[in-house]
C-alpha positions as CSV (number, residue, x, y, z in Angstrom):
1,X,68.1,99.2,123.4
2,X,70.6,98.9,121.2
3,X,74.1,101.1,121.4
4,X,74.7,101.8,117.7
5,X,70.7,102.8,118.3
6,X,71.5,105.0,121.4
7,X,71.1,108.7,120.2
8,X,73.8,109.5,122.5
9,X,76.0,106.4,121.4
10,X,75.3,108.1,117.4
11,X,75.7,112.0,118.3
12,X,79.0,110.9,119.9
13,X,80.8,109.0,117.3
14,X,79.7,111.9,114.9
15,X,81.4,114.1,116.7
16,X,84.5,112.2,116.6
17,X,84.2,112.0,113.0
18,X,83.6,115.2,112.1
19,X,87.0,116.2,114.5
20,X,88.5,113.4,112.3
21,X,88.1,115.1,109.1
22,X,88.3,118.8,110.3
23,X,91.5,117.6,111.1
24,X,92.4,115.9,107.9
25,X,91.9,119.4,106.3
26,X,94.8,120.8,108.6
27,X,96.8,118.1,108.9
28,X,98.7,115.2,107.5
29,X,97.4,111.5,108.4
30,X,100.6,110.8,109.9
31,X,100.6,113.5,112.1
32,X,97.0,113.2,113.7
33,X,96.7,111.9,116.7
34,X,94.2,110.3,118.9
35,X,95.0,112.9,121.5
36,X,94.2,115.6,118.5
37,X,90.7,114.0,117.9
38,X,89.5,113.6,121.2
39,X,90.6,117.0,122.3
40,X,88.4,118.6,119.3
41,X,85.9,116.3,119.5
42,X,85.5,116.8,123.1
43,X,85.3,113.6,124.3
44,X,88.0,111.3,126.3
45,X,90.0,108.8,125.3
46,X,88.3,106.2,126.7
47,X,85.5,107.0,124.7
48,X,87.5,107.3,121.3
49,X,88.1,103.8,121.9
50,X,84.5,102.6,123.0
51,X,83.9,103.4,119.3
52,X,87.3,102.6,117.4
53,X,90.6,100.6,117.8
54,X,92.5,103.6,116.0
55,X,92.8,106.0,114.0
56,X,93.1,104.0,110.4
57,X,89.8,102.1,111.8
58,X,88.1,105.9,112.2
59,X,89.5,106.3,108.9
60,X,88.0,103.2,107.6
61,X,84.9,104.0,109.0
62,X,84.0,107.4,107.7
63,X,84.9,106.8,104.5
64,X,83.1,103.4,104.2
65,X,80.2,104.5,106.6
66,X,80.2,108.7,105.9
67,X,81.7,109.8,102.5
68,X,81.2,106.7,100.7
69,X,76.7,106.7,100.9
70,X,76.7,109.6,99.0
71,X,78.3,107.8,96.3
72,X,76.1,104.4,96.4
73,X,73.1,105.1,98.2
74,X,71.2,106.7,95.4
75,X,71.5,103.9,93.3
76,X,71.4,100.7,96.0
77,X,67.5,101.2,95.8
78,X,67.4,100.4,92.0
79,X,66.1,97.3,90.5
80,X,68.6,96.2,87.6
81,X,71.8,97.2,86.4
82,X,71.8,99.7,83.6
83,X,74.1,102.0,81.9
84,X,72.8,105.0,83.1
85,X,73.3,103.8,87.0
86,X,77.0,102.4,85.8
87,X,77.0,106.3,84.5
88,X,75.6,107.2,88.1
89,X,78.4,105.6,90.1
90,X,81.3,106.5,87.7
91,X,80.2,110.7,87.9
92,X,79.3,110.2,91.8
93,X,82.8,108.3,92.1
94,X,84.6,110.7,90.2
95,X,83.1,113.5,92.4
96,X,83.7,112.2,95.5
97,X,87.3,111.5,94.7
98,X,87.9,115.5,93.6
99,X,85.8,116.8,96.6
100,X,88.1,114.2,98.5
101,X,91.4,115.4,97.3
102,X,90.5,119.2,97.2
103,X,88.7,119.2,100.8
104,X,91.7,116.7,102.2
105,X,94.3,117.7,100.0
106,X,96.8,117.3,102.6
107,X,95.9,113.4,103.8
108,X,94.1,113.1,100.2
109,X,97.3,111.1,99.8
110,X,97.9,109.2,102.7
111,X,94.1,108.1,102.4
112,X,94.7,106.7,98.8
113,X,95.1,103.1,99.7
114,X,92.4,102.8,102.1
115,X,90.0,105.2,99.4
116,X,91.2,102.6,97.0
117,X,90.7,99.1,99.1
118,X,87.2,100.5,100.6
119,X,85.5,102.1,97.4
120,X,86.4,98.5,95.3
121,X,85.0,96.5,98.2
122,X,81.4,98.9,98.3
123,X,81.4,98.8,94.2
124,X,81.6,95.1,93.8
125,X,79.1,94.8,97.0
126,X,76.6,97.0,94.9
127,X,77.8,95.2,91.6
128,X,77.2,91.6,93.2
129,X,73.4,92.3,94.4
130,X,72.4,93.6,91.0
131,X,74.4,90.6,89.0
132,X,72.4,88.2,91.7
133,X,69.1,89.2,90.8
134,X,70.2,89.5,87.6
135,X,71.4,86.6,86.8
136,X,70.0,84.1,89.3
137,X,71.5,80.8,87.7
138,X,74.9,82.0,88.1
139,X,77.1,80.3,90.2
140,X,78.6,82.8,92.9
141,X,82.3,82.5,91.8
142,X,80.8,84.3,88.4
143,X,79.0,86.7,89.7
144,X,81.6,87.7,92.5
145,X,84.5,87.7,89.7
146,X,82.1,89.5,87.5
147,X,81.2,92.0,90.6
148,X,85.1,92.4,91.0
149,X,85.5,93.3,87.1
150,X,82.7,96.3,87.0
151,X,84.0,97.4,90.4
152,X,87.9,97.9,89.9
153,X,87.0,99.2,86.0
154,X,84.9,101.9,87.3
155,X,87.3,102.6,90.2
156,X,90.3,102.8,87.9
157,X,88.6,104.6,85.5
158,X,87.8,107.6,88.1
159,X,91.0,107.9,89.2
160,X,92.7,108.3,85.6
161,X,90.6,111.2,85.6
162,X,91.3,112.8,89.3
163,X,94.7,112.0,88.2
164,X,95.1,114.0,85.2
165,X,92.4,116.8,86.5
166,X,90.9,116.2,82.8
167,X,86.8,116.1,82.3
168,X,85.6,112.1,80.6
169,X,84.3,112.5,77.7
170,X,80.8,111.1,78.4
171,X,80.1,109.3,75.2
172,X,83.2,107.5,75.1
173,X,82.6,106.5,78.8
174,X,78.9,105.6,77.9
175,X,80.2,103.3,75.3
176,X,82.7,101.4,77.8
177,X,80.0,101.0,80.2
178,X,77.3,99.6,77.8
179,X,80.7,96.8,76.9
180,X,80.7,96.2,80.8
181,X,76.9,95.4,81.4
């Protein structure tokens, strides 16, 4: 069997995880340390390490493997790129950035390059399926520059909003979106 399969292999890097991001809540990035997460997570070093080089790769991982699916997975199992899914990802991106920054407020941050680099690369992943099946004769330079364009718009978009804590005003972000598609 498989390791990543192993319910044991799974319940364990959960729990490192989850001590990750307890942490972040009490803590700055800076000051966690591997020494912090294995302690609350119960587990030894050795083991932290079985399952990540460091802490910005735990990092990396929960947010790409963890906080990031509820964002996209709802909208992976569609068929075509519409408005309203562009609508879906831009209100589940804006919420997951605010629930990020008011759970992590601390680290929110300190996570901000990483949210940044690993939320642009999932987008234009989910942007450059639907542009490949939906536009088939495209060569892939188009449709990953055109996968890059939705991606960082969206992106860049939410986080004028987190920023200035005000609420989009849904037609005008309808409109930009039907531009987009």
């Amino acid at each position: 069997m498989e390791k990543t399969l192993d319910p044991r292999f799974l319940r364990t890097r959960r729990l490192i995880m989850d001590a990750f991001l307890q942490l972040a809540m009490e803590k700055d990035f800076k000051e966690i340390t591997i020494k912090d997460i294995t302690s609350r997570a119960t587990v030894n070093r050795a083991t932290f390490y079985y399952h990540f080089f460091d802490k910005h790769d735990l990092l990396e991982k929960v947010l790409a493997e963890d906080v990031l699916q509820g964002v996209l997975s709802h909208v992976e199992t569609e068929k075509a790129l519409t408005v309203d899914i562009m609508q879906t990802i831009f209100n589940s991106l804006l919420q997951f950035h605010r629930s990020l920054a008011n759970q992590c407020m601390r680290s929110y941050e300190a996570f901000t390059p990483k949210i940044e680099m690993i939320i642009k690369e999932e987008l234009a992943r989910v942007m450059r399926d639907f542009l490949k099946k939906k536009h088939e004769d495209w060569p892939y330079e188009k449709v990953e520059l055109h996968s890059i364009k939705l991606s960082w718009t969206i992106y860049g978009i939410s986080t004028k909003y987190v920023a200035s804590g005000e609420q989009p005003n849904e037609e005008i972000i309808r409109e930009l979106l039907e531009e987009m598609i």
